[in-house]
C-alpha positions as CSV (number, residue, x, y, z in Angstrom):
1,X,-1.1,25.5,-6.0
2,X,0.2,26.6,-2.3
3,X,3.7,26.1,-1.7
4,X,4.4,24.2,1.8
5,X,4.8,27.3,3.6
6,X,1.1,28.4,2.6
7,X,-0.3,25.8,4.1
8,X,-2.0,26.4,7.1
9,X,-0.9,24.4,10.4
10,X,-4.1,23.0,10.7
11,X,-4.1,21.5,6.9
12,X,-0.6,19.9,8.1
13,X,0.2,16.8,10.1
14,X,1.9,17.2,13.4
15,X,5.1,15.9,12.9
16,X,6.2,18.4,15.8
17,X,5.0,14.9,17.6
18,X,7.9,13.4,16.8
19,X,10.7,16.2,17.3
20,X,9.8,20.1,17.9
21,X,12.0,21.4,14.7
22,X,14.7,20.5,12.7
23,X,16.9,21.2,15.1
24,X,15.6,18.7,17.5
25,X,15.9,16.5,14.8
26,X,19.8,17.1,13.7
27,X,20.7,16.8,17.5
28,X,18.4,13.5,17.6
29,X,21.0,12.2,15.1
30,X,24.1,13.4,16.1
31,X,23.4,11.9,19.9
32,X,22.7,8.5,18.4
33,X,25.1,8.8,15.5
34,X,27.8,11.4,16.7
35,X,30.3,10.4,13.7
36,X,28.0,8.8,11.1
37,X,31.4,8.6,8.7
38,X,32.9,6.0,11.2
39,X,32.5,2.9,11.5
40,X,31.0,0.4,13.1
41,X,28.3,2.6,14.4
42,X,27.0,1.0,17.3
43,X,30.3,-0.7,18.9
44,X,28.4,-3.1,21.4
45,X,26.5,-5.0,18.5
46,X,30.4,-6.0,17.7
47,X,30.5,-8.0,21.1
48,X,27.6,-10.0,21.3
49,X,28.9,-11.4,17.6
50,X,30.9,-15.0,17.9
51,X,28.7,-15.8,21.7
52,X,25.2,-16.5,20.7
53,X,25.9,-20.4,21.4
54,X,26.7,-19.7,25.0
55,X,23.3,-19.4,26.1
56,X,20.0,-17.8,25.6
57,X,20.7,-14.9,27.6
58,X,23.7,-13.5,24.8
59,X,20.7,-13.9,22.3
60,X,18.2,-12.4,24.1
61,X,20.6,-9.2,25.1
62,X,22.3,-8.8,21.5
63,X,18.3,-8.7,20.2
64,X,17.1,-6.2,22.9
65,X,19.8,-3.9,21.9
66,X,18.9,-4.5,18.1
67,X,15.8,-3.4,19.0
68,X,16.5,-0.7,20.8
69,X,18.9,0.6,18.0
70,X,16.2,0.2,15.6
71,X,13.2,1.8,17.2
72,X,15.4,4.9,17.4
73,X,15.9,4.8,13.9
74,X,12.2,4.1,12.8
75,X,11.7,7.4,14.9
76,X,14.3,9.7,12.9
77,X,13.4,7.7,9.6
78,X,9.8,8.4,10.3
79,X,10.5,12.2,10.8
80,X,12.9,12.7,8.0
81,X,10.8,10.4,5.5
82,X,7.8,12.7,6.3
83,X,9.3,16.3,5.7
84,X,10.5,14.8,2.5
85,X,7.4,13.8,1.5
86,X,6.0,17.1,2.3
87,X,7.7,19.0,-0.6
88,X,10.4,16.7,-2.4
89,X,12.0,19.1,-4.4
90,X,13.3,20.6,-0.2
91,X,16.8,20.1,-0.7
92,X,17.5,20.4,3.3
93,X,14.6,17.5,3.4
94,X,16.3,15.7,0.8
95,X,19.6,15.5,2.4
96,X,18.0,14.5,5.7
97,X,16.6,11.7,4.1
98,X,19.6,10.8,2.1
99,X,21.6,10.8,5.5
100,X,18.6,8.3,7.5
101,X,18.7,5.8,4.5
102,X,22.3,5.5,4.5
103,X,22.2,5.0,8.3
104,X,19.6,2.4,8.4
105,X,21.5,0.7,5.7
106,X,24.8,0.3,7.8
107,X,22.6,-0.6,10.4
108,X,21.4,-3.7,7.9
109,X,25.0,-4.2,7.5
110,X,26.3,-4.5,10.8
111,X,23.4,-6.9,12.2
112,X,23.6,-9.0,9.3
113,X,25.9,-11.3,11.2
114,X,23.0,-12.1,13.5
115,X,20.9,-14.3,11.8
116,X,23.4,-16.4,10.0
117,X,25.5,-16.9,13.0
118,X,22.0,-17.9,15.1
119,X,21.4,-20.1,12.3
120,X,25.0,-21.9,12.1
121,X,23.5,-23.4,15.3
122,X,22.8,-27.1,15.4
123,X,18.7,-28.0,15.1
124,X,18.8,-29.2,19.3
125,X,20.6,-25.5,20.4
126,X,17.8,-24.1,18.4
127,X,14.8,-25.7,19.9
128,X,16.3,-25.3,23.3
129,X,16.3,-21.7,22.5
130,X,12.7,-21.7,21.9
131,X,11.9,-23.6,25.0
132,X,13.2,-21.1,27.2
133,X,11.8,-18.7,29.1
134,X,14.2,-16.2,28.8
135,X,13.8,-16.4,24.9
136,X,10.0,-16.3,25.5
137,X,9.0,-12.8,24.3
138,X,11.1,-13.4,21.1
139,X,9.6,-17.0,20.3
140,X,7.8,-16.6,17.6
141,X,10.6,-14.1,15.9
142,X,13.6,-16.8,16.6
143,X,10.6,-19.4,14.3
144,X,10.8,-17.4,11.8
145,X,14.4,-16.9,11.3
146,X,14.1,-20.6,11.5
147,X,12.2,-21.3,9.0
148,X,14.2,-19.1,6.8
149,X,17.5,-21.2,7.8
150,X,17.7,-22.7,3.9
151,X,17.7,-19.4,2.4
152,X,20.1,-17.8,4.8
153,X,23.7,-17.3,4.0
154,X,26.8,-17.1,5.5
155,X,27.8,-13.9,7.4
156,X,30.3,-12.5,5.0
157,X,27.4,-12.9,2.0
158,X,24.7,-11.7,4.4
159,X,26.9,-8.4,5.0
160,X,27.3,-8.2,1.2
161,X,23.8,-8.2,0.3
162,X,23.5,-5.9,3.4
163,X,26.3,-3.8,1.8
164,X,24.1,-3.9,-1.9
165,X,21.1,-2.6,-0.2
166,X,21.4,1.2,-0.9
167,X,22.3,0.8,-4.3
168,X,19.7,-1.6,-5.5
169,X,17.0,1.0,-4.2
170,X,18.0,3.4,-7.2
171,X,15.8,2.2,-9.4
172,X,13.1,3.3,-7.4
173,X,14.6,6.3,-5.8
174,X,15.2,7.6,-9.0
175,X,11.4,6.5,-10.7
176,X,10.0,8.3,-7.6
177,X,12.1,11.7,-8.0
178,X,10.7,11.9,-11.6
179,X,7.2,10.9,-11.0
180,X,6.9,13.1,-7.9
181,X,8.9,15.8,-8.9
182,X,10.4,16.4,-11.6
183,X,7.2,15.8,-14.1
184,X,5.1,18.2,-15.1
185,X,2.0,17.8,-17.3
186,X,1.0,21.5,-18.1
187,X,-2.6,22.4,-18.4
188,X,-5.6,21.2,-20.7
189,X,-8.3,22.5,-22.0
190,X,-11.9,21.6,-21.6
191,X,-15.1,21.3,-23.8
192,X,-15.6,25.6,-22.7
193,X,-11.8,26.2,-24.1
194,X,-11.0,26.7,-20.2
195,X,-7.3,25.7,-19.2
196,X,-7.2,23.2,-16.9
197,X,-4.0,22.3,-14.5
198,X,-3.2,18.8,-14.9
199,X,-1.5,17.4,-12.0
200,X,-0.9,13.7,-10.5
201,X,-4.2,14.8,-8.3
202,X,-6.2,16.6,-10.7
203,X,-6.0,13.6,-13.3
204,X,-8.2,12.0,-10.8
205,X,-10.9,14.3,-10.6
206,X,-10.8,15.2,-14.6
207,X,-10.6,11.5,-15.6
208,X,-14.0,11.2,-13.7
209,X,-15.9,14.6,-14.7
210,X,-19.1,14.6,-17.3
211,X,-16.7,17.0,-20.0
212,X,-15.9,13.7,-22.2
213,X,-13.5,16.1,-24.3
214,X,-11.4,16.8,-21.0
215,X,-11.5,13.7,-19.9
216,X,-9.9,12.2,-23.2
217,X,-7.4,15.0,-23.6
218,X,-6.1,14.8,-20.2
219,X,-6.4,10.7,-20.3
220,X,-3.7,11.2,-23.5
221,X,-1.7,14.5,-22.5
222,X,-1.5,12.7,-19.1
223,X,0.4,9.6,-20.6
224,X,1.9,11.2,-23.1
225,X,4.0,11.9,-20.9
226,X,5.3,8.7,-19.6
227,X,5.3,7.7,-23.3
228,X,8.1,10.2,-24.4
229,X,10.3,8.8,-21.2
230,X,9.3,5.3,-22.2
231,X,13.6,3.8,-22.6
232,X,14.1,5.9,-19.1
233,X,10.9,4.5,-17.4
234,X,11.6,0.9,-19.2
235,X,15.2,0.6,-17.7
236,X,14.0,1.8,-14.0
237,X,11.7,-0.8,-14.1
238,X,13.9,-3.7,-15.4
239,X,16.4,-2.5,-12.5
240,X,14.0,-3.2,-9.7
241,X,13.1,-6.3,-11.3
242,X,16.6,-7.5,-11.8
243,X,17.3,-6.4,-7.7
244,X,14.2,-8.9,-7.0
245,X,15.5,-11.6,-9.1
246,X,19.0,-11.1,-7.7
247,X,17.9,-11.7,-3.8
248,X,16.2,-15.1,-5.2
249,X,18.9,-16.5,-6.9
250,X,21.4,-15.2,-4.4
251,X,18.9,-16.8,-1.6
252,X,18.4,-19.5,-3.8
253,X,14.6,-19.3,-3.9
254,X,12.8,-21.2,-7.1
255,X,11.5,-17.6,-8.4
256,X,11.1,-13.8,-7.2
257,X,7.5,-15.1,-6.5
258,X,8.7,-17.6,-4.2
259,X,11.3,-15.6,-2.5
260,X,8.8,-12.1,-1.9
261,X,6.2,-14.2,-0.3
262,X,7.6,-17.4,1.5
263,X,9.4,-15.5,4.4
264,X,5.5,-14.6,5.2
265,X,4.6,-18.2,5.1
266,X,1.8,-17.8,2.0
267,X,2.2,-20.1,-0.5
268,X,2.8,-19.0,-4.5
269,X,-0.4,-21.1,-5.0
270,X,-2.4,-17.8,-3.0
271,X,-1.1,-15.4,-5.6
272,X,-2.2,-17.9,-8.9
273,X,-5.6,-18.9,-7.1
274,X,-6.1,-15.2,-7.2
275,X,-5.8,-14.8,-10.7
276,X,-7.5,-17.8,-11.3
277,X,-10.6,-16.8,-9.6
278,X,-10.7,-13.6,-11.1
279,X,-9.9,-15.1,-14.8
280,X,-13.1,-17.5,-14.1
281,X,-15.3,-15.1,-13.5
282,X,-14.0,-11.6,-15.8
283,X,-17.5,-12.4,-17.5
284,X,-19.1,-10.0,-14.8
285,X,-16.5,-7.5,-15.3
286,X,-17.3,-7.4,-19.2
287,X,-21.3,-7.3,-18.7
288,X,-20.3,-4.0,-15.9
289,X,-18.4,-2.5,-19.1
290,X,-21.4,-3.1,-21.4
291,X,-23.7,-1.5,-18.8
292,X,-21.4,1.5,-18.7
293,X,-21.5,1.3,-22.5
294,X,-25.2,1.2,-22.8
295,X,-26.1,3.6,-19.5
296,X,-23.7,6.4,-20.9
297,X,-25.1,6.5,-24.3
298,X,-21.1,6.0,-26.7
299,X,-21.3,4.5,-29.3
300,X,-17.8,3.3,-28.4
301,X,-16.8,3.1,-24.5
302,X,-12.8,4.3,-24.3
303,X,-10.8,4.0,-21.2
304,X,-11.4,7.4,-20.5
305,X,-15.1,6.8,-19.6
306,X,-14.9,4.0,-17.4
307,X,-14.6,6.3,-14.7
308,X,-17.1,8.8,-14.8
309,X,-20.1,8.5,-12.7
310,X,-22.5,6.4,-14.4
311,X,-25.7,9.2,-13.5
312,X,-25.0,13.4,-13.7
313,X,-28.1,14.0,-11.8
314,X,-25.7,13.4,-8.6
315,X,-22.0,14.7,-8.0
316,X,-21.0,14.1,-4.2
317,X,-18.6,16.5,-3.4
318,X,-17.8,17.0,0.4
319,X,-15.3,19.4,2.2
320,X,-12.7,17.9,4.6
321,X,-14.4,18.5,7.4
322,X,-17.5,16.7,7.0
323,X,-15.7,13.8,5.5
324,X,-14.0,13.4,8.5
325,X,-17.6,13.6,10.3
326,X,-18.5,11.2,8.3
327,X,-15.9,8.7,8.4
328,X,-15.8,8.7,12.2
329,X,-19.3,7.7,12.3
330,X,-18.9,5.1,9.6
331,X,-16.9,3.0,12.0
332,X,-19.4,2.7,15.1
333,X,-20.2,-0.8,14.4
334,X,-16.6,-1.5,15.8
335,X,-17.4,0.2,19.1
336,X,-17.1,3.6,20.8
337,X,-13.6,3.1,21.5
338,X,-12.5,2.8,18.0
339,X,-14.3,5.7,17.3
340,X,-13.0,8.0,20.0
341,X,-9.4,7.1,19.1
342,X,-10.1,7.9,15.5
343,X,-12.0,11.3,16.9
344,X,-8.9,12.1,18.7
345,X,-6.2,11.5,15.9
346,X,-8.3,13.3,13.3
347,X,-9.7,16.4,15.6
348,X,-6.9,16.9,18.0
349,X,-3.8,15.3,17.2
350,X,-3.3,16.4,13.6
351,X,-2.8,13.2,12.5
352,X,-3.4,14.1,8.4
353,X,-1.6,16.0,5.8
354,X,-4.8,17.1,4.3
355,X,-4.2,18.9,0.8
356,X,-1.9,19.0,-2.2
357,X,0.8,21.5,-2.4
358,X,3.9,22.2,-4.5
359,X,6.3,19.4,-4.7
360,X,4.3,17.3,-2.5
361,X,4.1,13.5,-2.7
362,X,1.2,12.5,-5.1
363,X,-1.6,9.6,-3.9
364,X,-2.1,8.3,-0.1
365,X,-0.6,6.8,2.4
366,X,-0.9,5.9,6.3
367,X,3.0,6.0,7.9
368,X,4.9,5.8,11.6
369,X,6.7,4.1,13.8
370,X,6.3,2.8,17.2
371,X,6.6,6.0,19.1
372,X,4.9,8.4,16.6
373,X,1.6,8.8,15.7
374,X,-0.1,7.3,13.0
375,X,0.6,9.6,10.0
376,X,-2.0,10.0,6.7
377,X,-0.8,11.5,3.4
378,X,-4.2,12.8,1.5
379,X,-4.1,15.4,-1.4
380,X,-8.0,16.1,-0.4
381,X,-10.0,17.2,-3.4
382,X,-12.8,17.1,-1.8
383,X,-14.7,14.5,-4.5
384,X,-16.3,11.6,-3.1
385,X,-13.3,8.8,-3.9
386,X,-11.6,11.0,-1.4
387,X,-13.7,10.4,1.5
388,X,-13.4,6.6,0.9
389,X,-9.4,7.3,0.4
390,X,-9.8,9.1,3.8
391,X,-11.4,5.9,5.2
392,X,-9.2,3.9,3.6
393,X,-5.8,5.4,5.5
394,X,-7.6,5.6,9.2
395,X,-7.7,2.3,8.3
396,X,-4.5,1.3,8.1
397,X,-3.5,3.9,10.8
398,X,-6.0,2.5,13.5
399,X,-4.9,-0.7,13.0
400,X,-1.5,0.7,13.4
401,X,-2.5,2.7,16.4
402,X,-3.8,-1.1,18.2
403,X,-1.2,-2.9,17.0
404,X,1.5,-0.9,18.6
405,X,-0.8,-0.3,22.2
406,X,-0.9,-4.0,22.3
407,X,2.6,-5.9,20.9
408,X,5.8,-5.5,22.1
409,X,8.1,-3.6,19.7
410,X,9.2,-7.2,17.6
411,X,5.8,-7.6,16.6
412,X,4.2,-4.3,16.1
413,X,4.1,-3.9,13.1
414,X,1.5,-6.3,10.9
415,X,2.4,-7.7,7.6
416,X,1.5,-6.3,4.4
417,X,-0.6,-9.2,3.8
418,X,-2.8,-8.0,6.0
419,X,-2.2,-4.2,5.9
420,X,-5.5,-3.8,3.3
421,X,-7.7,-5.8,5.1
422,X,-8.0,-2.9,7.7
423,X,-8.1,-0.5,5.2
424,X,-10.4,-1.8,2.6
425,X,-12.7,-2.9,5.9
426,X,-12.9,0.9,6.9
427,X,-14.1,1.6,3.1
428,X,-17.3,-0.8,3.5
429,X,-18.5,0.4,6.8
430,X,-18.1,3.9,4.9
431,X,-20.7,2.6,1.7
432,X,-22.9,1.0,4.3
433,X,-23.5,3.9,5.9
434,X,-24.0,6.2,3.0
435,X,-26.7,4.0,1.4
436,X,-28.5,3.8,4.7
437,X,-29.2,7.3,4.6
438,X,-29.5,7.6,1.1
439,X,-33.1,8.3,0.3
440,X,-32.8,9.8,-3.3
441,X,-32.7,6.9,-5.9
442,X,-30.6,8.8,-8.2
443,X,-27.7,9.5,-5.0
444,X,-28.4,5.9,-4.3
445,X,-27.1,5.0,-7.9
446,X,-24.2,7.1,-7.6
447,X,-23.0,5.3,-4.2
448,X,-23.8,1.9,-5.5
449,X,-22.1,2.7,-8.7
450,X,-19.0,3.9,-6.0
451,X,-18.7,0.7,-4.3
452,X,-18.8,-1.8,-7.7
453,X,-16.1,0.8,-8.7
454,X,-13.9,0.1,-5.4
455,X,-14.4,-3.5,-6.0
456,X,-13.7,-3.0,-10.0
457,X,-10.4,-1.3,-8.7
458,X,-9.3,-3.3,-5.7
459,X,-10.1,-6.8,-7.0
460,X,-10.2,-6.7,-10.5
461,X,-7.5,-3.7,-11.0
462,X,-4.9,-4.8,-9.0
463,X,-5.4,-8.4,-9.7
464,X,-4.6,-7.6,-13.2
465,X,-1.5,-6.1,-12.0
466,X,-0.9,-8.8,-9.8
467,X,-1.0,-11.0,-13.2
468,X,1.8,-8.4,-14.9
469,X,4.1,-7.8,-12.3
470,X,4.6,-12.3,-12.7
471,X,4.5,-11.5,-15.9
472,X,7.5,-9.2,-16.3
473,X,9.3,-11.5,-13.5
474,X,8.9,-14.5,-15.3
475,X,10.2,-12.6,-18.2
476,X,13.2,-11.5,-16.4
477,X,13.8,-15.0,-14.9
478,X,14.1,-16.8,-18.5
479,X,16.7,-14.1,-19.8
480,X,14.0,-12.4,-21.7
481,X,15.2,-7.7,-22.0
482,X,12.3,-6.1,-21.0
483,X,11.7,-3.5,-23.6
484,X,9.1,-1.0,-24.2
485,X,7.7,-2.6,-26.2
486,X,7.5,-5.5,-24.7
487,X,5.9,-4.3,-21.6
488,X,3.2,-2.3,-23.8
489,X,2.4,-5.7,-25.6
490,X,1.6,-7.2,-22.2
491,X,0.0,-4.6,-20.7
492,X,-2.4,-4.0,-23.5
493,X,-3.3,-7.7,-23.9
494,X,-4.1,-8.1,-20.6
495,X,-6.5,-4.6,-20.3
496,X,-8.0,-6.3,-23.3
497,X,-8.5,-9.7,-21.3
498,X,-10.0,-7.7,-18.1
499,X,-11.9,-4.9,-20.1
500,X,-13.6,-7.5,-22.7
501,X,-15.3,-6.7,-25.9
502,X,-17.3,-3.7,-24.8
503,X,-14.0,-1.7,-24.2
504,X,-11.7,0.5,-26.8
505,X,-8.1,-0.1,-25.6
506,X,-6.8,2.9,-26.1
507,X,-3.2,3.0,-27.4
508,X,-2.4,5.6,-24.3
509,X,-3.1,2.6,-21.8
510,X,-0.1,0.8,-23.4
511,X,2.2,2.8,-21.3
512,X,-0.1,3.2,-18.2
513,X,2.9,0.1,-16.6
514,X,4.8,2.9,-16.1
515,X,3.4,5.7,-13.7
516,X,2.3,2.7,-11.4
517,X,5.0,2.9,-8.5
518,X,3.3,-0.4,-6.5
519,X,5.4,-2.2,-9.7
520,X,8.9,-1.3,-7.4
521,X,7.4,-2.7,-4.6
522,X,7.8,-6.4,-5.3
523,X,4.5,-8.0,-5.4
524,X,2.9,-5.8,-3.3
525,X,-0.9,-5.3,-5.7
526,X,-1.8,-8.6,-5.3
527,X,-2.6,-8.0,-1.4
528,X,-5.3,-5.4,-2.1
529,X,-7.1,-7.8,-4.0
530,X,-6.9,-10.6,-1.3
531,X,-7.3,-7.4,1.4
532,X,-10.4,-6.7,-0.1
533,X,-11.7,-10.0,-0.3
534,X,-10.9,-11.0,3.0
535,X,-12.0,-7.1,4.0
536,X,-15.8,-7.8,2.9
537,X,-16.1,-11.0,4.7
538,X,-15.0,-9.7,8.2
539,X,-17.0,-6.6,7.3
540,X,-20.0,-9.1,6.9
541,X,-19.5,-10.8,10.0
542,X,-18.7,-7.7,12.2
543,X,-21.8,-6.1,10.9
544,X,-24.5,-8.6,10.8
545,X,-23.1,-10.6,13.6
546,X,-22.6,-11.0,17.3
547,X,-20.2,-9.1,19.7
548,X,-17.6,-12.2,19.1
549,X,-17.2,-11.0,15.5
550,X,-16.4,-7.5,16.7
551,X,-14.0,-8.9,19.4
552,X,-12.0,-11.3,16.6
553,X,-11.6,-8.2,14.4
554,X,-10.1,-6.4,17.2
555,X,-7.9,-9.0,18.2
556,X,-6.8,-9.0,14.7
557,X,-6.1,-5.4,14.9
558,X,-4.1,-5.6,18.1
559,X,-2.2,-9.0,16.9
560,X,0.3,-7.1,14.8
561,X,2.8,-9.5,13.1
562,X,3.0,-12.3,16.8
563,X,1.7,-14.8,14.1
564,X,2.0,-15.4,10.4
565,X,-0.9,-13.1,8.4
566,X,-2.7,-16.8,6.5
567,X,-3.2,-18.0,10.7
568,X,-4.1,-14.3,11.7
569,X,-6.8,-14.0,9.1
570,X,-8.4,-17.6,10.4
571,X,-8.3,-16.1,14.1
572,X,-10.2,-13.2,12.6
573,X,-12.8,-15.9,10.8
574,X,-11.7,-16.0,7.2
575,X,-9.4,-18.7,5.4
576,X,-7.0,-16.9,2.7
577,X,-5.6,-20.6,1.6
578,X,-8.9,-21.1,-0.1
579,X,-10.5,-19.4,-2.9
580,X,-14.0,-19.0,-1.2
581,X,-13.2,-15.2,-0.1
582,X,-12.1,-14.1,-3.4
583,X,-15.0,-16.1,-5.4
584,X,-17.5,-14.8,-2.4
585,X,-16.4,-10.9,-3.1
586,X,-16.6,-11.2,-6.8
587,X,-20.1,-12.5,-6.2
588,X,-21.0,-9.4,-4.3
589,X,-19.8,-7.6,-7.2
590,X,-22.3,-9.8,-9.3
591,X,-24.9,-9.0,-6.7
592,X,-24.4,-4.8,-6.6
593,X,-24.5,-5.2,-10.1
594,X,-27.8,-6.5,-10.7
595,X,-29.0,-4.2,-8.0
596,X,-27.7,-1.3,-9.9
597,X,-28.8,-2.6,-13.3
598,X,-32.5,-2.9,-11.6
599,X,-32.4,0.7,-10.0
600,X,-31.3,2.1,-13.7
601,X,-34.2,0.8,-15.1
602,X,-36.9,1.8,-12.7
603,X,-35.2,5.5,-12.8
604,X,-34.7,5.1,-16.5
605,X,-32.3,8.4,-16.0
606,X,-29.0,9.2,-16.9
């Protein structure tokens, strides 16, 4: 594997965007932060604090400088958070982005006066201030506060959680610097006695090659490893939780549930509907297991098979460059605009960090800010999930890239509710496409087999996760230690609820809990399973529809966070308050299921 100075330029993202060097960037934070060890930082946020009842031109001045303050710090976080990425064992890159946490965590600390002050305000100030029309490009930010007015405390508390902030991220600082970095997972050996690496990004491709030896050893040496840090991994894990629960109570929401998603205005019923839906229907996931069962020939199907291409006449495998091709095209049916931006940032602005190197973050992401470009994180292996990864992060960055061309700074960035909707939508036009041009019946397989998969991972997957991350909460919440083996009890009974009958549950699985990093993020999963949902019902209309369905998915690109992401998704033309999207995508399941049981049988080949 290439160290990070072996990669070539144009294998790198261009986060020269953002500052030339490191230089640039160390004289970037000394200009805004010229003695970072005193405090206050930023002196003039002091004088706006005790005058916000005056009148709606204090509010609207003390905000435009919070503003300000902070899209200068999303820039230097941005940069810093990228390089670090990059190769996390750098310790210069390391120290940068130990020094831009700390600063955006005195910058929580010496606005947190703000909102309870603006809140200490009687109900008539307050909807005088959202009447005016100086206050008018902050109205919708000033509701929102509003509506969090129970749960807000007084300034001296506020400042104390602010103050509490670095420290609670620990947990996940520290589950990230092992995962990333300081793991290792040696080589394995394959069916030929050849040594294989085993890395974060090379479990993916082993765990889905036709060697059923390699797969099982790497499946167990893989989590094996996890397993022998299982008290370390178990303790990082309770501390996040315990952070969550402490914001509730010290909020004084009902549960962690309750307090992660009602500043976003979804109700808890969204997240149990979700597993509800899923529960009611885990019949189809069972008869797809038995299918892989009977279609791969085992006498007994392990968790190590259920990711291996369900025909070996066909193995897409594509080189960067023509995934790229590809996924450009894939979006056409959202106009020659989209596609052009998405030709630019992927042919001329460098937006992608294509391959793995040493040290470098493991999985995907899209990242930015408001005045950087929309960043991608891939570890390209060049197998066909990576194309669909690929399409996955333009995605998210395009809808990035519209929402900050369109909003003001306030609202540019869109909700994590409705961050995989973009993403997962991006994933469909790419299937569509490839099965239009797919003339061999065997390739055709393969791609359909590749979309029940994304929709076996996305909805299912995630909403099993969705159903353990409550799990452990709720756990937390009555008092209840999370212990190892506690959390292996949970998460094996529920792979045996989602896997069914048809499925060995291998003992390994038992500590899968604890490579997942989306557990630290506090109830994040559950939105790629309602992403999805809502994903392939836009993708339905945009597709088979008329130029209105293309314009309301735009306008839901470019709408950012200027409303709350339930009343976005109706503006786009799908409801997320019922559970017709989420019953209609596990029905397309159903449907690309039959279609590749029939398609099995006419080729009758494996």
């Amino acid at each position: 594997m290439k160290t990070r100075e072996e990669v070539p330029l144009d294998d790198r993202w261009n986060v020269e965007a953002l500052y030339p060097n490191q230089n640039a960037w160390e004289q970037a934070f000394k200009k805004f932060v010229p003695n970072p060890q005193k405090s206050p930082h930023w002196p003039a946020l002091q004088q706006y604090q005790g005058t916000l009842e005056k009148d709606p031109k204090k509010v609207k001045e003390a905000l435009d400088l919070m503003m300000g303050i902070d899209r200068e710090l999303s820039k230097l976080y941005t940069y810093a958070h990228l390089r670090h990425d990059e190769d996390i064992a750098n310790p210069q890159f390391k120290k940068n982005y130990e020094q831009i946490l700390t600063l955006a965590h005195a910058f929580a600390q010496e606005t947190a006066w703000f909102q309870p002050e603006l809140m200490a305000l009687p109900d008539t100030v307050l909807n005088q201030f959202l009447a005016s029309p100086i206050l008018s490009d902050y109205h919708f930010y000033i509701e929102k506060m509003i509506r969090m007015k129970k749960y807000t405390l007084s300034p001296d508390n506020e400042k104390l959680l602010a103050l509490a902030g670095q420290a609670l991220q620990t947990s996940y600082k520290t589950f990230s610097a092992i995962n990333d970095a300081d793991f290792k997972f040696g080589s394995v050996e394959n069916s030929q006695g050849e040594a294989k690496p085993l890395s974060h990004a090379s479990y993916g491709i082993y765990i889905r090659e036709q060697d059923r030896l390699l797969r099982e050893r790497v499946f167990k040496q893989y989590h094996q490893k996890y397993e022998t840090y299982e008290n370390t991994l178990c303790e990082l894990l309770t501390g996040q939780v315990q952070n969550h629960l402490f914001q509730a109570r010290a909020r004084q929401f009902s549960s962690c549930l309750e307090s992660a998603l009602f500043p976003k205005n979804i109700d808890t019923s969204v997240y149990h509907a979700l597993i509800e839906a899923v529960h009611e229907r885990l019949d189809v996931l069972h008869r797809y297991m038995q299918l892989r069962k009977r279609i791969l020939q085992l006498d007994e199907l392990h968790l190590y098979d259920i990711y291996v291409p369900l025909t070996s006449a066909v193995d897409i495998r594509m080189p960067y460059a023509e995934a790229e091709k590809i996924v450009i095209e894939s979006v056409a049916p959202l106009g020659k605009e989209y596609q052009e931006f998405l030709r630019k940032g992927f042919q001329k602005q460098r937006w992608v960090d294509r391959y793995e190197n040493q040290n470098k973050r493991s999985g995907a992401y899209s990242s930015g800010c408001f005045d950087s470009l929309p960043y991608i994180l891939m570890n390209y292996k060049d197998l066909l999930r990576d194309v669909f990864t690929l399409a996955h992060e333009a995605g998210h960055s395009m809808h990035s890239l519209y929402s900050r061309k369109t909003q003001p700074y306030q609202y540019s960035d869109y909700p994590i509710f409705l961050a995989e909707v973009a993403s997962t939508f991006n994933e469909d036009l790419l299937t569509r496409l490839l099965i239009e041009r797919c003339k061999d019946p065997h390739e055709k397989i393969f791609l359909l087999n590749q979309k029940i998969e994304d929709i076996r991972g996305t909805l299912f997957r995630q909403t099993m996760f969705a159903e353990f991350e409550l799990l452990i909460h709720q756990h937390v919440e009555q008092g209840t230690p999370l212990t190892p083996q506690l959390l292996k009890q949970e998460y094996r009974q529920l792979n045996q609820t989602y896997f069914g009958p048809a499925t060995v549950i291998d003992p390994e699985i038992e500590i899968e809990w604890a490579r997942i990093p989306h557990f630290y993020y506090n109830f994040y999963v559950f939105q790629y399973a309602t992403g999805i949902s809502a994903a392939l019902a836009l993708a339905e209309k945009v597709v088979d529809g008329q130029e209105k369905d293309r314009t309301a998915y735009l306008s839901f690109l470019q709408g950012g966070s200027s409303k709350y992401p339930i009343d976005m998704l109706k503006m786009a033309g799908v409801d997320m308050t019922s559970p017709a999207p989420v019953k209609a995508a596990i029905e397309t399941f159903d449907r690309l299921l039959s279609e590749l049981e029939q398609l099995l049988n006419q080729t009758a080949t494996v």
